[in-house]
N, C-alpha and C positions, 0 to 999 in steps of 0.2 A: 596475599594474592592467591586467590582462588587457580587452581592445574589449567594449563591451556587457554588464558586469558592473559592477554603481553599488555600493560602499558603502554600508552604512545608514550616516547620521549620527546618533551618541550624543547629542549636544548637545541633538538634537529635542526635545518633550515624547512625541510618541508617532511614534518615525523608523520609515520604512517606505520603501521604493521605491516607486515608480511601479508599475501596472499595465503599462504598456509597456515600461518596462528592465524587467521579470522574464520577459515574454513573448518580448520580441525578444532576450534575451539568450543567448549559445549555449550555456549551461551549462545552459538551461534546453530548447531548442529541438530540439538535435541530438540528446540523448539522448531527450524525448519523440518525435520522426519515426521512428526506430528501433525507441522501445520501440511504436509502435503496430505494429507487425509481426512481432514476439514474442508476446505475447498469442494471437493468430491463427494463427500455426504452434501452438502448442502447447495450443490447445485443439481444434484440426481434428485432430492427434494422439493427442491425451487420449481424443478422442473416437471413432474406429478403433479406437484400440486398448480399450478399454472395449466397442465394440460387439463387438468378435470374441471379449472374453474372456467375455461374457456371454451369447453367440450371440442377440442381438437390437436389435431397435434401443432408444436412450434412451430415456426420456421425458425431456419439456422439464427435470421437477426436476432428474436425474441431468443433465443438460447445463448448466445455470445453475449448479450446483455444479462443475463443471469449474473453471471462472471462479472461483471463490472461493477453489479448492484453490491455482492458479496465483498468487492475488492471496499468499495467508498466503505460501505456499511462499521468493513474493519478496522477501518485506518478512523472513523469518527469515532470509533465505538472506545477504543482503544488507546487513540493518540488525543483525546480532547482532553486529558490528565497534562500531558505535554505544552498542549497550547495552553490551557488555565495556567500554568506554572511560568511558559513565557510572557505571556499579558499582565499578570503579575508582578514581575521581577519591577524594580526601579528604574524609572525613568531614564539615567545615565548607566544602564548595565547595559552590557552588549550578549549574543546570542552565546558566548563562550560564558557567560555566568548562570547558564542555564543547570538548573540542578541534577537533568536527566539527559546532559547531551552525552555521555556514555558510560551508561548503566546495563546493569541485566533487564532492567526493564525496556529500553531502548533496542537493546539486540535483539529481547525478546521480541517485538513490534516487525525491525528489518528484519528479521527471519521469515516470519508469517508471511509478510509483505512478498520475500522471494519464492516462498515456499507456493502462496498463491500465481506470483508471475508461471512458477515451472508447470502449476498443475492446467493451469491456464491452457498454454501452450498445447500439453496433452489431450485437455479434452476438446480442445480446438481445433486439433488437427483431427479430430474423429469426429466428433458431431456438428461442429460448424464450419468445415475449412473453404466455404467460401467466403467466411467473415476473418479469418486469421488470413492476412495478404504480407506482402512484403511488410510494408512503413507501418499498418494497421498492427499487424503481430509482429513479426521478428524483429524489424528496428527498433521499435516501442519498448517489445519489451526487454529484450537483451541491453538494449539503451537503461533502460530503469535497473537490471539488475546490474551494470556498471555502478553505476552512480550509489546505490546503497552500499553495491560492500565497499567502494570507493570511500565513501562517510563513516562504515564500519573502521578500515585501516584508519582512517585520517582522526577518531574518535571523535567526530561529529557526529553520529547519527541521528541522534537526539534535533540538534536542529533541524538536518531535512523532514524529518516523520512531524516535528511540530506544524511548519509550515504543509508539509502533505494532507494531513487530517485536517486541518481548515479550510484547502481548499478543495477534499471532496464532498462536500457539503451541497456544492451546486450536480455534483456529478449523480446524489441520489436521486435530484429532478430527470435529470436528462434519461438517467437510466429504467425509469418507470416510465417516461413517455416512448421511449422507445422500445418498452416490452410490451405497451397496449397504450396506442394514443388517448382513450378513455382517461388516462391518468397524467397526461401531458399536461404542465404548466409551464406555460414558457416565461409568464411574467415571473412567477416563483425562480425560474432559475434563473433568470438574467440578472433580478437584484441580489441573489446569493451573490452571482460570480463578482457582479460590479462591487460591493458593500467588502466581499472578501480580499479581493482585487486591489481597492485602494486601501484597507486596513494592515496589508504585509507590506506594501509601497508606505 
């Protein structure tokens, strides 16, 4: 057992870790410190180059949208190892026979995942805060960093990040039409959502 990495215990009725072994843990810690400074390069990026190819400046929407494009981009880029490995599995396995529901590669995933919710927030509140609103930002997201280190303690994470990467799949459509309707396809992301939609049902 690798320092600062606990075990869930099966035995429990409902085993979870601590709120402090998932935070202090380095599987969780080193790759969040990291991932908040990815986020930030490449939406400082995103957003240059989007200004020059457009010759003007954002609006806040087009710049909040950055952020979303970067969040789907990560979670496919990254968790489609996750999903190939559950679509895989045999027919009568259930999502607990999953081989990466918690792994270092798993926490690596929810780290990044938080790491971008936090930096999110930041550059939201500075460059777009009239697109970061109550339910838009702060429910949303604080709601979403519940629910991962949630799956962190519970050692599920692996399940949620499989099902998450397949279904931002339709969010990379949505996120290019709403950085430049030019790039709108609505029929592209209605059959994502629908086709993704009844395939986790």
């Amino acid at each position: 057992m690798e320092h600062g990495f606990i075990p869930v215990d099966p035995a429990l009725p409902w085993p979870r870790r601590s709120l402090q072994s998932v935070l202090y843990s380095p599987k969780f810690l080193y790759p969040y410190l990291w991932g908040l400074m990815l986020p930030v390069v490449v939406y400082l990026i995103g957003k240059a180059a989007l200004t020059a190819h457009f010759q003007q400046p954002l609006s806040p929407r087009q710049k909040a949208w950055i952020m979303t494009l970067y969040s789907a981009m990560l979670m496919i880029s990254l968790g489609s190892p996750l999903f190939l490995q559950f679509v895989t599995l045999p027919a009568t396995a259930t999502i607990a026979d999953h081989p990466n529901l918690d792994t270092a590669y798993a926490w690596t995933l929810g780290s990044l995942f938080l790491a971008y919710l936090t930096a999110d927030t930041a550059i939201g509140l500075i460059e777009y805060p009239s697109q970061f609103g109550i339910i838009s930002g702060w429910v949303h997201h604080i709601g979403y960093a519940v629910v991962v280190v949630t799956q962190m303690q519970m050692g599920q994470i692996g399940a949620y990040l499989t099902m998450g990467s397949a279904m931002e799949v339709s969010t990379v459509f949505l996120a290019l039409g709403m950085i430049n309707k030019a790039w709108r396809h609505d029929l592209i992301f209605g059959i994502t959502s629908v086709l993704l939609f009844t395939q986790i049902l």
